[in-house]
N, C-alpha and C positions, 0 to 999 in steps of 0.2 A: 874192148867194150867202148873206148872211147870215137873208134871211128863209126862202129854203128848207132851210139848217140849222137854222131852228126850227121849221121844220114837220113835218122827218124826227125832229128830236131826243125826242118823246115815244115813236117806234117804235122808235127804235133802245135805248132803256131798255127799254120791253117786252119786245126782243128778248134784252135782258141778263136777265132774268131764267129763269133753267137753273140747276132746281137739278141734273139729271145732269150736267152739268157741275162745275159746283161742286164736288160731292161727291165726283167722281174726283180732281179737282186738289188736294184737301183732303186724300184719300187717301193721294196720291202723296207730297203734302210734308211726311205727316205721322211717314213714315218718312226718316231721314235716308240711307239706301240707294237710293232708290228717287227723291231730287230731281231728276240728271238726267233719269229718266225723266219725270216732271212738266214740263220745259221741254221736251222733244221731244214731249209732251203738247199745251205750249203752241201749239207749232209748228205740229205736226197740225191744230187747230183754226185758228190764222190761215191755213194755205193754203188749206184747202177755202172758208172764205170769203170769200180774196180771189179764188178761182176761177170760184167762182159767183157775188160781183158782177162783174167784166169778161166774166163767162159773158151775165148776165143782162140787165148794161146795153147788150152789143151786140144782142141778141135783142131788147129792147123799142126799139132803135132801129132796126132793120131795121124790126118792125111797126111803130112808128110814120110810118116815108117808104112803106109801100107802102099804111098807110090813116092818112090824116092824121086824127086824130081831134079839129077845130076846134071841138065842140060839149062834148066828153068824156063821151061816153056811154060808148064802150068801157072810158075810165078808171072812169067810175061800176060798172062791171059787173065788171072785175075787182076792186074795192074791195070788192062786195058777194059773189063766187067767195071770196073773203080771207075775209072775218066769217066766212060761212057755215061757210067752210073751219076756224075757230077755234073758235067756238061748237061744231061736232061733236066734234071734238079734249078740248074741254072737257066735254061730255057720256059723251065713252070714259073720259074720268078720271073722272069721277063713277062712272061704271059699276063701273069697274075698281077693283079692291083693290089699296090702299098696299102697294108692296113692298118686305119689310121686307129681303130679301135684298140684302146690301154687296156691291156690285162686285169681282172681286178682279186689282185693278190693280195688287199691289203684289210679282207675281212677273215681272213684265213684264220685258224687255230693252229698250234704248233706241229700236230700229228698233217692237218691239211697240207702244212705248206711242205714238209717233210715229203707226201707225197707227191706235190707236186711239183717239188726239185729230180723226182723220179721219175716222172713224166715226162718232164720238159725234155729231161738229157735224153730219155730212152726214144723221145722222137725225132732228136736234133740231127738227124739226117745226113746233113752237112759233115758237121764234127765226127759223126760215127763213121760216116765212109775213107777219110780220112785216117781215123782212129783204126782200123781194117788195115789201112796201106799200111802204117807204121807195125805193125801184131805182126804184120806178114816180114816184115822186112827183118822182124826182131827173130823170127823161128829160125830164117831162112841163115842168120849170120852161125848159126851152130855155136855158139859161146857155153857157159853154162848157166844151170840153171836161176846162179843168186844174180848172174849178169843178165840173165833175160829179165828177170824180176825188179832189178834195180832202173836198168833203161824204160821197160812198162810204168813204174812208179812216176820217174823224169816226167816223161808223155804227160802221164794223168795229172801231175802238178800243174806243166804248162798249160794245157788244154782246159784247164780249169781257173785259167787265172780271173775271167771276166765275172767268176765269183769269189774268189781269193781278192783279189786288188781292193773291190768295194771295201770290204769286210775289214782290211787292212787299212784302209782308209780311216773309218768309224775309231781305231784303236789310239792312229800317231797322231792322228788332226781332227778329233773330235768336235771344236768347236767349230770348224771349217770344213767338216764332211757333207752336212748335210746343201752348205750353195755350191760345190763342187760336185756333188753325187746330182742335182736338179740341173746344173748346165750340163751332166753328163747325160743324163735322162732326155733330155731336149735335144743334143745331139745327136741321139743312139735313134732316137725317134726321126726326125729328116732324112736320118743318111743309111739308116740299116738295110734298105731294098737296095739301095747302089752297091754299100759292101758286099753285102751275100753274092750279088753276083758277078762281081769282079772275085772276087775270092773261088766262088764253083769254077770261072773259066779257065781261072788260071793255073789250077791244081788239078783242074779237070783234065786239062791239055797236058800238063807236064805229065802225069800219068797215061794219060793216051799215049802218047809219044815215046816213052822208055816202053812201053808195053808193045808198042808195035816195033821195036828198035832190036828188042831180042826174040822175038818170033822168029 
């Protein structure tokens, strides 16, 4: 178990990186009216994806018993369906203009923001393709199944940190959260069009590349 959570552990970091994310959760706690609605926030983003990993790991286990893939070409093909799939991703963000328009999360009611912590994550594109490559990597080690379950958890903790950290912030440094969580917000705003897409290239390509490597 321990070598296949090092081998998910670099995706599941790439996957942590969302600055839409961030920037809603930064939002939300940076008014003190509106924190509940941040952890119902929270919420929203840990169910959909713990939905979609028990979604996804019984779908890659069903294909896996009805084409045993001994050789891992299918694996190499969806690794390379991934890259491709990131690389474009990352090419629309080059395209596209930095949007300088803030989210406005912060008239939300607790059920609203709920939803839209469900939202955010089921579109986060980025994080999900990502979040795919590591599900695959977890069927494919053949461990069992409280070890499949325990590496998926790992993942979704990491991959969730950019709403975990804030949250965690408000708890140990309360008095100091909120000018920290506003210079985080002012950063995350500048520089999120550059992250996103050094983050797709580079993940996009490392999957490309082992994928055309065992073809």
């Amino acid at each position: 178990m321990v070598s296949l959570l090092l081998r998910v552990l670099p995706l599941a970091f790439g996957a942590a990186v969302s600055p839409t994310v961030l920037a809603v959760i930064v939002l939300l706690l940076a008014h003190a009216k509106t924190r509940r609605n941040a952890v119902a926030f929270a919420i929203g983003t840990a169910v959909v994806s713990v939905a979609i990993g028990l979604a996804i790991l019984f779908v890659f286990h069903q294909a896996l018993e009805a084409h045993h893939d001994s050789t891992g070409h299918r694996s190499a093909v969806v690794d390379v369906v991934l890259g491709v799939a990131l690389l474009a991703l990352a090419v629309r963000e080059l395209i596209a203009k930095p949007k300088a328009k803030e989210p406005k999360a912060t008239h939300l009611g607790v059920g609203s923001a709920f939803v839209l912590g469900c939202a955010v994550m089921a579109a986060n594109f980025s994080s999900l393709v990502l979040y795919l490559a590591g599900l695959k990597e977890i069927v494919r080690a053949d461990v069992a199944t409280t070890s499949e379950l325990v590496v998926t958890a790992v993942f979704i903790v990491i991959m969730l940190l950019p709403v975990e950290l804030p949250l965690l912030l408000t708890v140990v440094a309360p008095a100091s959260s909120q000018r920290i969580l506003t210079a985080i917000g002012a950063s995350v705003k500048r520089h999120a069009h550059t992250i996103t897409i050094v983050v797709l290239v580079i993940f996009g390509a490392y999957l490309l590349v082992k994928g055309v490597l065992k073809l």
